[in-house]
Kinemage of the C-alpha trace (Angstrom):
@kinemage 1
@onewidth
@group {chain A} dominant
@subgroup {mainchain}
@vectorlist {calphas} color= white
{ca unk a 1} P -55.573 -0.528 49.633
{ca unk a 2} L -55.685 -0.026 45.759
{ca unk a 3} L -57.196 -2.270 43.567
{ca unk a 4} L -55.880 -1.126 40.503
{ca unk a 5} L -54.860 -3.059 37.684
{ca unk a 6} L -51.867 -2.105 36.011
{ca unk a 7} L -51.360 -2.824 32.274
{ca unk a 8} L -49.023 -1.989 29.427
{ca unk a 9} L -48.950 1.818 27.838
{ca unk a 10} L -50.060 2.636 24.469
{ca unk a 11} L -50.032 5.714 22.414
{ca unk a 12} L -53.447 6.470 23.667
{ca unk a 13} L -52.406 6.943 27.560
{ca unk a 14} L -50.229 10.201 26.653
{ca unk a 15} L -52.597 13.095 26.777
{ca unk a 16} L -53.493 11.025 30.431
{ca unk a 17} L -50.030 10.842 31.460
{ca unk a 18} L -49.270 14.543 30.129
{ca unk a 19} L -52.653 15.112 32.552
{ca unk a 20} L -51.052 13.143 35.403
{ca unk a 21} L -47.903 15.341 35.255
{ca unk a 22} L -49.159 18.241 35.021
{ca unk a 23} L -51.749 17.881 38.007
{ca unk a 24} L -48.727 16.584 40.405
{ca unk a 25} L -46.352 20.160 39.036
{ca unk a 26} L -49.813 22.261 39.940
{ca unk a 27} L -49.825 20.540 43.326
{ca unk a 28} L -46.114 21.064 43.487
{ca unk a 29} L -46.160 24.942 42.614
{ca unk a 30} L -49.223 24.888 45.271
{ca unk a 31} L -46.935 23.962 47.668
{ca unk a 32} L -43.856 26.290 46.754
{ca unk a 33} L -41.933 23.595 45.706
{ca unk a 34} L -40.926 24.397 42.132
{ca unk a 35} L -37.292 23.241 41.862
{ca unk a 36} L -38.638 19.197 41.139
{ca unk a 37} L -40.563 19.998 37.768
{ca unk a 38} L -40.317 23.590 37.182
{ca unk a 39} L -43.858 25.757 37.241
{ca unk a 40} L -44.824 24.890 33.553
{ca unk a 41} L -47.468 22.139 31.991
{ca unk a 42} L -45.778 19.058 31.067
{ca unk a 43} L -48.297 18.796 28.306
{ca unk a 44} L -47.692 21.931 26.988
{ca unk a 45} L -43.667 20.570 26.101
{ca unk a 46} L -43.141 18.624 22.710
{ca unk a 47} L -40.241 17.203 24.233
{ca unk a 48} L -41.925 15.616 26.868
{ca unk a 49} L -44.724 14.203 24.578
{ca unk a 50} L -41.773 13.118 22.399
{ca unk a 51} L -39.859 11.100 25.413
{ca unk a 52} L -43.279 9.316 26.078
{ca unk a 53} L -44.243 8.557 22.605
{ca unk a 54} L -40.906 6.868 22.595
{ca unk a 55} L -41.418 5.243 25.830
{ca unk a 56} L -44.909 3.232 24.553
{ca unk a 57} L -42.991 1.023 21.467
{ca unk a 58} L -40.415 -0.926 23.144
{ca unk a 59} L -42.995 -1.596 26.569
{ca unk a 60} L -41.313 0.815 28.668
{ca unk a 61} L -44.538 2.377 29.644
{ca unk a 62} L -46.779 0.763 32.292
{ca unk a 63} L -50.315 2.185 33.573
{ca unk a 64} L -51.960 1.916 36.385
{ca unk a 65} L -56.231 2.115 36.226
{ca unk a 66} L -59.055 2.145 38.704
{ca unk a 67} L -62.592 2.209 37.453
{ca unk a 68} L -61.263 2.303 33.946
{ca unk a 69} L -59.162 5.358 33.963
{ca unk a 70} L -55.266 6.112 33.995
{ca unk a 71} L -53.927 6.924 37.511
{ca unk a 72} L -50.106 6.493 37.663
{ca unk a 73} L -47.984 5.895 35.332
{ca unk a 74} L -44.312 4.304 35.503
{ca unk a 75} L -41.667 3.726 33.109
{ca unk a 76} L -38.928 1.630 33.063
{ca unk a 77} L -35.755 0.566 30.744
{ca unk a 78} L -32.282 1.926 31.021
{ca unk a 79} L -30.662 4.273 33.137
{ca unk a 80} L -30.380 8.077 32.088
{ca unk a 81} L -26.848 9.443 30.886
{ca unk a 82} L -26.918 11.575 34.129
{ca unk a 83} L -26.849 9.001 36.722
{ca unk a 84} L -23.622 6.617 37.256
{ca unk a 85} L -23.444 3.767 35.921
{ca unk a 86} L -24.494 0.250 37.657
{ca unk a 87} L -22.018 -2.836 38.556
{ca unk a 88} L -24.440 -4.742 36.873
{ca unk a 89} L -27.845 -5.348 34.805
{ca unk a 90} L -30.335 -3.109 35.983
{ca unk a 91} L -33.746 -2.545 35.439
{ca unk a 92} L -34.346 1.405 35.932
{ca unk a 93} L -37.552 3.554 36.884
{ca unk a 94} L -37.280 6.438 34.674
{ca unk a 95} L -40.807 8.295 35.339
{ca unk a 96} L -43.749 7.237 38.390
{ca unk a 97} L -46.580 9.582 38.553
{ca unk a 98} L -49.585 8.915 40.587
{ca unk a 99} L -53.028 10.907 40.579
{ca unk a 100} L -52.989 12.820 43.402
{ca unk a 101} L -56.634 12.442 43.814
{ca unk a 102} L -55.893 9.228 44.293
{ca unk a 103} L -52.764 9.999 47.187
{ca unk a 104} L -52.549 7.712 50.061
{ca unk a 105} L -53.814 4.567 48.392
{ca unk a 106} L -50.871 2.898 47.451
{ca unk a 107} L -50.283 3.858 43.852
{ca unk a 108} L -46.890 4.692 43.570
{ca unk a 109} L -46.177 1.461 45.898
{ca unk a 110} L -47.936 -0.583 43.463
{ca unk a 111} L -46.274 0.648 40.351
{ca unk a 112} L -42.937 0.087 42.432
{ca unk a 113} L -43.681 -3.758 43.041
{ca unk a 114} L -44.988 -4.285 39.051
{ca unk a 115} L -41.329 -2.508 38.550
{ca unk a 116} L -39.896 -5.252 40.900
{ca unk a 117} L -42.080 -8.121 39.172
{ca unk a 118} L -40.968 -6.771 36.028
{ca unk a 119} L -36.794 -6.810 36.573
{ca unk a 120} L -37.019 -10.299 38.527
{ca unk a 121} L -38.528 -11.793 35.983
{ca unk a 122} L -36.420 -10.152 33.019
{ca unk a 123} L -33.855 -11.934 35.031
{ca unk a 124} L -32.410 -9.051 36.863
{ca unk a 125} L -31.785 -8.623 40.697
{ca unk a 126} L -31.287 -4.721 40.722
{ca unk a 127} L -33.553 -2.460 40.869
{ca unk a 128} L -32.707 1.695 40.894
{ca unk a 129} L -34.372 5.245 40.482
{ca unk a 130} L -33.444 8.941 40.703
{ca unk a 131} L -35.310 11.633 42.230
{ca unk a 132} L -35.519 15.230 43.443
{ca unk a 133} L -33.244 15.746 46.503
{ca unk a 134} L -33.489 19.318 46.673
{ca unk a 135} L -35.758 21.188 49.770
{ca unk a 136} L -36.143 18.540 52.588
{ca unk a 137} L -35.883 15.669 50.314
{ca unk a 138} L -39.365 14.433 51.442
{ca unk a 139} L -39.032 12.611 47.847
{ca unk a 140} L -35.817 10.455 48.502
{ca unk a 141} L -37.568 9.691 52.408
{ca unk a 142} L -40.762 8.464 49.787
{ca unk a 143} L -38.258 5.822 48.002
{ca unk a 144} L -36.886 4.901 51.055
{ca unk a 145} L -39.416 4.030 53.140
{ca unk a 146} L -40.361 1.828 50.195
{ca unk a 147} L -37.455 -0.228 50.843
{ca unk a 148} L -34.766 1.736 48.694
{ca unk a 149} L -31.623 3.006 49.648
{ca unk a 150} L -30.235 6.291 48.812
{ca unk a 151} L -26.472 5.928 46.929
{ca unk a 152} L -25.085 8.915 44.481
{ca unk a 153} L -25.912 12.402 44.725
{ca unk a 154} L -25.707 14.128 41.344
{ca unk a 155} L -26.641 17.473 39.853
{ca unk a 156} L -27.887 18.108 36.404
{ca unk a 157} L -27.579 21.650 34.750
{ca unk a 158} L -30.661 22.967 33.368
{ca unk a 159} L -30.769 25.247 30.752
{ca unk a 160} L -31.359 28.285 32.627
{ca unk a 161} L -27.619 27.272 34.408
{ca unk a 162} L -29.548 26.220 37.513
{ca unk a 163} L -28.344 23.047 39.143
{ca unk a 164} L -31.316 20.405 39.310
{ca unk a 165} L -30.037 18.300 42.404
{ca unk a 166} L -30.377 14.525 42.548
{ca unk a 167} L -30.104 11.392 44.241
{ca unk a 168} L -29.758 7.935 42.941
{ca unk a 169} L -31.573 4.815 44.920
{ca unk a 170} L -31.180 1.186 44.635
{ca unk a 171} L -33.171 -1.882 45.920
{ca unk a 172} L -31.317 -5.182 45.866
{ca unk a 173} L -34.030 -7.820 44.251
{ca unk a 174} L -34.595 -11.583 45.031
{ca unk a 175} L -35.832 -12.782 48.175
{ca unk a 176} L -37.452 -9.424 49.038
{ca unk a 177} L -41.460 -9.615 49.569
{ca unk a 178} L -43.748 -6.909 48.838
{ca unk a 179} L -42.626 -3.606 49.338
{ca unk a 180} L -38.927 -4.881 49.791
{ca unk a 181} L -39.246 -5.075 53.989
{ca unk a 182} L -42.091 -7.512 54.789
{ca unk a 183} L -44.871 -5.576 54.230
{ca unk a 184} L -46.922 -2.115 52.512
{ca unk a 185} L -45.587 0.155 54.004
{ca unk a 186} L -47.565 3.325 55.603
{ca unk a 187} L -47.519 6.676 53.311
């Protein structure tokens, strides 16, 4: 369904990221579902800019393009202090963000197998993410219908002493094919 070609981050790709974020909160908020990323621009938070500027160095940031132009991002590297930790090496999908122009052609799927690519051939068999479990966890059905499984529940406090709720999911790696169950899967 997508063609697009997805290719290492640079510097350049924030202010289309920062874009990409803040279009998917607006269609959030449209929706009435604030509690994932709040009401407010990503682009408009230095500390957000900061985490990807860090994210482009060390090749954690990977974009995906059609025609030329940024639409999804996904970064990987370490697990987050908030989740628990793994039984073993891990490679760990901190941030996928698709256009949502662009929803229903397989974006997010994509960046998920060039995630999978990526760990098995750094070596590693695990793959895991966190997401927004709050409202009817629509988001955690997402990840599992692309062949992850749902483990910990967490919560993070947010500054505002709101609890941000969470679930971790994992995908075993190595003989899996495309989409981790024989297949894409439908969106």
């Amino acid at each position: 369904m997508s063609p697009a070609r997805i290719r290492a981050g640079a510097m350049d790709d924030i202010p289309a990221v920062l874009g990409l974020l803040d279009a998917a909160t607006e269609w959030l908020v449209a929706r009435g579902r604030t509690g994932q990323w709040g009401t407010e621009p990503h682009s408009g938070d230095p500390r957000r800019r900061a985490q990807l500027a860090a994210w482009v160095p060390p090749g954690h940031l990977h974009i995906a393009e059609l025609d030329g132009r940024p639409v999804g991002a996904l970064v990987v590297g370490a697990a987050p202090a908030h989740v628990p930790a793994a039984g073993e090496p891990e490679l760990y999908v901190e941030l996928l963000v698709t256009s949502r122009g662009h929803a229903g052609r397989g974006l997010g799927g994509d960046l998920l197998d060039h995630a999978r690519v990526l760990a098995l051939g750094r070596g590693l068999r695990l793959l895991r993410i966190d997401c927004y479990a709050g409202d009817d966890r629509a988001l955690v059905g997402w990840y599992e219908r692309q062949g992850f499984r749902a483990t910990e529940a967490f919560a993070v406090t947010r500054p505002d002493g709101t609890q941000w709720p969470g679930q971790v999911l994992v995908q075993e790696l190595g003989q899996l094919s495309r989409r981790g169950r024989g297949g894409r899967r439908g969106r």
